[in-house]
N, C-alpha and C positions, 0 to 999 in steps of 0.2 A: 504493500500500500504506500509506504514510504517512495518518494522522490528525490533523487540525491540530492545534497546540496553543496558539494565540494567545488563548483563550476565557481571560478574566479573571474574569466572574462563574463562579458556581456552579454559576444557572440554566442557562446556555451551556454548564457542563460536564457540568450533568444531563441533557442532550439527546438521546434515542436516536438511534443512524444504522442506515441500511441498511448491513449487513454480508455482506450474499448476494452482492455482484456482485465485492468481494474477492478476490484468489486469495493466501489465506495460504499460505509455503513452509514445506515438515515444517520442524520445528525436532531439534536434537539437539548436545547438551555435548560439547564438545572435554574431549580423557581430564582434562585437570588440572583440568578443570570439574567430572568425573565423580568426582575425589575429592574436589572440595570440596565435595561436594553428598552424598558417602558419608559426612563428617566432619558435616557439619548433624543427618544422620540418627541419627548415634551420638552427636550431644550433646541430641539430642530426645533416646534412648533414657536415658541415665544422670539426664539431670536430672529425668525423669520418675519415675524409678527412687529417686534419691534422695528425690524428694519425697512418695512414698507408703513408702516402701522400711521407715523408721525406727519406723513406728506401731505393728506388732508386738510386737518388739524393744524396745520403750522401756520399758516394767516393770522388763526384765533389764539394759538398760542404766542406767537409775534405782538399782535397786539396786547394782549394781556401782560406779558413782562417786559410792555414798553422797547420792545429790541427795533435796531433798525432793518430795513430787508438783507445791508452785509451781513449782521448777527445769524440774521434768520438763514443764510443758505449756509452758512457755518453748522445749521443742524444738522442737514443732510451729510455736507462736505466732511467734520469731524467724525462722525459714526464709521464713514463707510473708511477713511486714511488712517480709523486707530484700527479698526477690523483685520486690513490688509497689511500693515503695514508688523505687525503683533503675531499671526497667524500662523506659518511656520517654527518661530519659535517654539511655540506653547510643542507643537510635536517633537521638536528637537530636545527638550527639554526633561521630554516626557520619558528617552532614551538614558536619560544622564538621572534621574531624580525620581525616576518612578510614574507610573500613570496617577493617580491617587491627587497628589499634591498639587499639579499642573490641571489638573481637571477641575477641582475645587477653588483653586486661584480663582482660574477664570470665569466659572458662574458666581464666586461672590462680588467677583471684579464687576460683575454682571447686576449683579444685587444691587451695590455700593449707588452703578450711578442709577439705577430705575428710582432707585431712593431721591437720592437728589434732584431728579429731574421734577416728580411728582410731588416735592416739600418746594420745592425753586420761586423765589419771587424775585429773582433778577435774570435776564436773561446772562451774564457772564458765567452763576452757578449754574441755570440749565445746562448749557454750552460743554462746562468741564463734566458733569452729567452724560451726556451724549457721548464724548469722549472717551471716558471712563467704560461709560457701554459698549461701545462698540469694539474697545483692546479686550474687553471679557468677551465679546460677540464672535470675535475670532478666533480667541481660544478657546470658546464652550466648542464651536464648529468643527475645527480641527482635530479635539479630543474626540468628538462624539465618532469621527473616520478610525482614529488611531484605535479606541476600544472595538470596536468592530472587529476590528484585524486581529484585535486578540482576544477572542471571544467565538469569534467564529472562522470556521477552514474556509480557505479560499473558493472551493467548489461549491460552497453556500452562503456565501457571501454579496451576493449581486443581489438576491430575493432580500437579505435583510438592509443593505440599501437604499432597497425601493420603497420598504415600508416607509423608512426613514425621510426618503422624499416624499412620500404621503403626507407626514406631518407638515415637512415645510412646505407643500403646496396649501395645507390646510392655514397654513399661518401667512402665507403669503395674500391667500383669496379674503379669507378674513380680517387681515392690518387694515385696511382700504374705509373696507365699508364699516367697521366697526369706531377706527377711527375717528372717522366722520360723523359718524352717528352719535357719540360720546360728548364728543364736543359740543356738539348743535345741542342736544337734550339735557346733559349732565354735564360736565365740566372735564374741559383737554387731561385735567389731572389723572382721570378714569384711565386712560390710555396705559398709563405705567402704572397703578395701582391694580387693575386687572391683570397683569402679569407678574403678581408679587407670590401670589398662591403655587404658580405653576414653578418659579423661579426656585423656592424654596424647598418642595418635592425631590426637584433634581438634585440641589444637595444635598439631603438626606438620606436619596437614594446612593447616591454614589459614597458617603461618608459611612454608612453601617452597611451597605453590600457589597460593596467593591470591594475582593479579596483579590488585588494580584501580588504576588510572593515578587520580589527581587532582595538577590545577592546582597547584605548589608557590608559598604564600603565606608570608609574615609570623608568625612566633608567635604577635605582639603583635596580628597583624590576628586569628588564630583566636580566640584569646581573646576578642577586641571582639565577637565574635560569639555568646560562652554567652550564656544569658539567665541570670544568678547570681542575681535576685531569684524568678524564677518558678520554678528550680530547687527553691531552698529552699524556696519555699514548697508547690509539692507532695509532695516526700517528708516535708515536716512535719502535712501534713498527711493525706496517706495513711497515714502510720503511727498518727496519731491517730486516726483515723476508723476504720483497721482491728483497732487495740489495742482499741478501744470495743469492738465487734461480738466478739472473740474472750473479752476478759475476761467479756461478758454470758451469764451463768448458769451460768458454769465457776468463776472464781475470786472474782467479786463477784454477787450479785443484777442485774437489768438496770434496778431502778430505783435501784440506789447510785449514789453521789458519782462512785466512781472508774469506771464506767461511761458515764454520762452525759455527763461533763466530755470526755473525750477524743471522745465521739462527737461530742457539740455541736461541739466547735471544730475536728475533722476537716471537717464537713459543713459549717460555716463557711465553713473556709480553702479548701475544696475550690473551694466557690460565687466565692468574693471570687479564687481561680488564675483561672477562665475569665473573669470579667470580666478581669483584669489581662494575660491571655495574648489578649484579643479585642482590647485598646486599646492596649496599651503598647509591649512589645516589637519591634524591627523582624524579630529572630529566634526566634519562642518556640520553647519546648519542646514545646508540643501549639497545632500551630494551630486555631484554631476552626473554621475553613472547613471541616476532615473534616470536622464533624459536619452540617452546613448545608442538605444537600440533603435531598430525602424518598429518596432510595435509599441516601444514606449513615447516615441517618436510622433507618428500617426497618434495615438490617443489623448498624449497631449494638449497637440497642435490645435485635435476635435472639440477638445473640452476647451482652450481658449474660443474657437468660434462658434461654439454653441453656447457659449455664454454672450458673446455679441448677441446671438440669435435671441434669447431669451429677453435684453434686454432693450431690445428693436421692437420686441410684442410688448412689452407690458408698456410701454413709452409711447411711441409712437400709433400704435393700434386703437388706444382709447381716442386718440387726437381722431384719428380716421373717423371712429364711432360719434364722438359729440361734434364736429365741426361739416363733416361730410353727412352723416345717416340722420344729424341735427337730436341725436340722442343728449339726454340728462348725462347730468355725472353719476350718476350713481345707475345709471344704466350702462353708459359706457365702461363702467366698469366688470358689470355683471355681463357684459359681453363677450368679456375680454374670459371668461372660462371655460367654455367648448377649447379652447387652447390648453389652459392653464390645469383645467382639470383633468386633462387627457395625460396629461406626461407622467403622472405618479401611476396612476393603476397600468401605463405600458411600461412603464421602470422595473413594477412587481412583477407584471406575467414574465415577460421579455428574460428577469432573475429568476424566475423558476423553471422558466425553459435553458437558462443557462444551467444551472445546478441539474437537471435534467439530462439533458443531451453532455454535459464536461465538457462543451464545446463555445465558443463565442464569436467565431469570423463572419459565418453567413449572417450569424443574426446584426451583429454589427455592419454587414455594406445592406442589409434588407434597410435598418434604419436610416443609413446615407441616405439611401434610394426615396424614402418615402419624405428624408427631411427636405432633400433637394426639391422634390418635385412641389412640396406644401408651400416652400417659400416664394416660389417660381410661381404660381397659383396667386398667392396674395397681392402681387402686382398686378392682376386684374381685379384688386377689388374698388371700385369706382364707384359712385352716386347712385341711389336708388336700386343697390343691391336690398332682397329682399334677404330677410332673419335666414332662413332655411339656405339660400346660395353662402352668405360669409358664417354661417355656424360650419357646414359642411368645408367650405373652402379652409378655413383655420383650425378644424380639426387633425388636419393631416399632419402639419408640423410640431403639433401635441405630442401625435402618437412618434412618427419619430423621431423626435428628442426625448421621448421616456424610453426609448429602446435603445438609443445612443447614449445618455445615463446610466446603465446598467451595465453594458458592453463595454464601455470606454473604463469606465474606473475600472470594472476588471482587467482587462487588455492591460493597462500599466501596471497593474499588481502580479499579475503572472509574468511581467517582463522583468521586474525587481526582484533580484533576493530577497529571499523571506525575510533577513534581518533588515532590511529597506522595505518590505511591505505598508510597514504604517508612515512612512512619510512619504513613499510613493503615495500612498491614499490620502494623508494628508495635501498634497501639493494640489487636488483635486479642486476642492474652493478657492484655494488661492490664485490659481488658474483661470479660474472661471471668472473670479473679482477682477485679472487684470482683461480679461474678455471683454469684460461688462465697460471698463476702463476705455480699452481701446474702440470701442464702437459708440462710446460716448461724442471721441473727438471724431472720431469719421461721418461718421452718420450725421450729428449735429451741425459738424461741415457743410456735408453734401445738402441737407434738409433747407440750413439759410439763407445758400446761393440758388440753388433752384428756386425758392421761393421770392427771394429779393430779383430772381431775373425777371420772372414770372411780373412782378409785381411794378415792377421798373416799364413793364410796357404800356402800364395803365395811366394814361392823363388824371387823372383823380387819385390815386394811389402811390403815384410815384417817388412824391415827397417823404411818405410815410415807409417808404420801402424796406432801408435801412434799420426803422427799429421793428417793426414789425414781423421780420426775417429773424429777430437777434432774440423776440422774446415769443419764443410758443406759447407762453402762456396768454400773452394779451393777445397776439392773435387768435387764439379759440374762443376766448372771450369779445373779441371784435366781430366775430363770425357769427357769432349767438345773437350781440344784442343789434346787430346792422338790420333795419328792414329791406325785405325783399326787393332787388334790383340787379342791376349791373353789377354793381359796386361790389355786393355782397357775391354774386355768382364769381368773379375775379376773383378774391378772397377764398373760397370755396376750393377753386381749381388749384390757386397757390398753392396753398397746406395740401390739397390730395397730388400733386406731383412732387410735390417735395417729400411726402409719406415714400410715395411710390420712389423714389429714389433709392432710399435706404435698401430696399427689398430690392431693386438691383442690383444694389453693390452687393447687398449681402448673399444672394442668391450664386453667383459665379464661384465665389468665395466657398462659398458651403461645397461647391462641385470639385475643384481643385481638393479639397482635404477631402472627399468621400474618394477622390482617384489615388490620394496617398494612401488611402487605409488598406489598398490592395496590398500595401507591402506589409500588412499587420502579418502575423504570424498565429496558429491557431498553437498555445501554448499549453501545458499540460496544466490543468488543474486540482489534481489528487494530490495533493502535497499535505504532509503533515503538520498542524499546526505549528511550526517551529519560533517561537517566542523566549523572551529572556523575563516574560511577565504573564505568569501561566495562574489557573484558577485554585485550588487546592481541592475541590471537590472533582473527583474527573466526571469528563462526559461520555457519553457513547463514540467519540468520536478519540482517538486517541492524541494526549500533550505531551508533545516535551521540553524541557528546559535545556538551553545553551547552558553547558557548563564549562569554566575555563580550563583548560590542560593545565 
């Protein structure tokens, strides 16, 4: 049953085996497994929750702690550069110090500012609040990947991911409209006081459940172990490189000083971490080797542009829904789930037919195939589409991003040595936030210029062209309150070819990486749980622990 694991190159680890003649035993979580895997799911659900939860809400909560609008995009902008920029860590950490301590960090870290945010009468406490959330919001994320990996075998690992994306699709659909709803009825504070019960659980669970055994060392030996240069230097420069892309065409121009500078030496220091994490360190932070093979390669590459994808729908599609189909907001939101709700229950089948079949190739180019074709699709969706033509037409890219979800993370976990498994999995979000990152600055690009050219041809609009282009939001609100005319139909067309933009670029793009995944490799999956952070009760499924010679 065992898979060797003596293979030192990459090549040797990218090796397909025959997995047919295998006889894998069901696998199934002993009960204090089963809550700490119900505590993963509920800290998918809140962080997810909090991270879309607050966008509604934030006018009414702007106003209320007197902030001005730069404070105000500081909500968004600090949650998502402490997230990303924290996130790796917490897994690397997690190797040096134990799961336990880095897990609990970070959902108190997590606590700490829901606390503050929801006691906060100034907006500078909110702010450091938000902050504070979202360096726990990265490291709850990343743990919840890293236990996984050590809790359950690889060969059944894609099925409990999916659940797992269930949550966070559940906390993603409901931040929104709950949000909203809080505010308008009950007070913005409900937002983070509603996730204090859920918050709290998780620690618990994790603080009296979580039994993983590790080797007891030296302090002074852990410590010798951080990499404290390549630390710093990637959250200095994640946060540079991600502050660049956020401040571009929101609060500065994308060819100002204060734009430019931070993205240059982001992209820099990003460049100058992987050389210094490929040569230097004996313990980095991100080893290189993830990325080395053509299967970890290809799954990657997929998980940065399906997180563009992801956040091309939740963005842009609403805009389609209230400006073009002249839906509410809170319809346009509830629109936007024939997508959204599709991709966790295709994450789940998709992981049970992987654990099924021991196999993950066809099913991963079936989902290329069905994501390509769904995005390709959504650039016909135009004016006086009825409900049944764009529920159906945005279904399709649901299902294959939740079968690209399931395939992808495995595909890079079977390309990783076992002792690399949890921060190959880890690197999974982190990937996807610089996804979601880079299709910010592209897309918002291409969206302002097609729109300002659009807009530039109209004798009545022309004037207006420039800011109009620069703030999506007033234009969807220019769209709603303009009476029916000319005017309004220019308007109209602007924002649906500038939507329609995005979905071609991103479309070609999706095509090129479904043609890389041909060099994925169909990787042996029966491998022994091999961990240095094993349970003490065993399962059905056989543990063992690295022990040092």
């Amino acid at each position: 049953m065992s898979t060797s694991q003596s293979e030192d190159s990459t090549h040797q680890v990218d090796k397909p085996e025959n997995t047919e003649e295998l006889d894998v035993p069901e696998f199934s979580l002993e009960w204090k497994e089963k809550i700490v895997f119900a505590s993963l799911m509920c800290t998918a659900f809140f962080t997810s929750f909090e991270a879309v939860g607050v966008g509604p809400p934030l006018p009414i909560i702007a106003q209320s702690l007197h902030g001005t609008s730069v404070q105000a995009s500081w909500v968004g902008t600090g949650y998502f550069v402490g997230s990303s920029a924290f996130q790796p860590l917490f897994a690397s950490f997690s190797h040096i110090f134990g799961r336990k301590i880095p897990t609990l960090t970070a959902l108190l870290l997590f606590l700490i500012g829901t606390i503050l945010c929801s006691v906060a009468h100034s907006m500078p406490l909110f702010l450091a609040g938000r902050v504070i959330q979202g360096v726990g919001s990265g490291g709850a994320i990343a743990m919840v990947d890293v236990l996984i990996t050590d809790l359950i075998p690889l060969r059944q690992r894609a099925m409990y991911f999916g659940f797992v994306s269930l949550a966070w699709a559940f906390g993603t659909t409901a931040g929104p409209l709950a949000g909203s709803s809080l505010a308008q009825k009950v007070t913005w504070r409900w937002v983070f006081w509603i996730l204090l019960p859920f918050n709290v659980i998780s620690i618990l669970a994790v603080a009296l459940f979580l039994r993983l055994r590790r080797k007891e060392r030296e302090l002074s030996e852990k410590f010798g172990e951080i990499d404290f240069v390549g630390s710093l230097l990637f959250i200095a420069s994640t946060a540079a490189f991600l502050l660049g892309i956020l401040f571009g065409g929101v609060q500065y121009p994308w060819k100002s000083f204060h734009t430019l500078l931070p993205l240059v030496l982001g992209a820099v220091g990003l460049v100058g971490f992987a050389f210094y994490e490929a040569m230097v360190p004996k313990h980095p932070v991100i080893p290189m080797e993830l990325f080395a093979s053509t299967t970890s390669a290809a799954g990657y590459l997929g998980i940065v542009t399906t997180g563009m994808t992801m956040w091309a729908a939740v963005y842009y599609l609403p805009m389609y829904y209230e400006a073009v189909l002249s839906y509410s907001f809170v319809m346009g939101a509830v629109a936007l789930l024939p997508l959204t709700l599709t991709v966790s229950p295709a994450a789940v089948v998709t992981g049970g037919l992987v654990t099924k079949m021991g196999k993950y190739r066809t099913l991963l180019w079936i989902g290329w195939a069905i994501t390509v074709m769904g995005t390709g699709l959504i650039i016909y969706l135009k004016e006086g589409m009825s409900p049944p033509q764009w529920i159906f037409i945005t279904l399709i890219p649901g299902l294959g991003i939740g079968m690209l979800l399931s395939t992808m993370q495995i595909a890079v976990q079977a390309a990783a040595k076992e002792e690399y498994a949890a921060l190959a999995a880890a690197m999974v979000p982190e990937l996807r936030t610089y996804g979601q990152a880079i299709g910010l600055a592209i897309f918002s690009a291409s969206f302002s210029n097609v729109v300002k050219n659009h807009l530039e041809q109209s004798v009545v609009l022309r004037d207006r062209a420039a800011e109009l282009s620069n703030d999506v939001f007033t234009l969807v609100q220019t769209i709603k309150s303009q009476p029916n005319g000319a005017e309004k139909e220019a308007l109209i067309k602007a924002l649906w070819l500038g939507t329609r933009s995005v979905w071609i670029i991103i479309t070609p793009i999706l095509a090129v990486i479904a043609i890389l995944s041909f060099f994925a490799r169909d990787l042996n999956l029966d491998r022994v749980l091999l961990t240095e952070h094993v349970v003490p009760e065993e399962t059905k499924v056989e543990r063992k622990t690295n022990k040092e010679p």
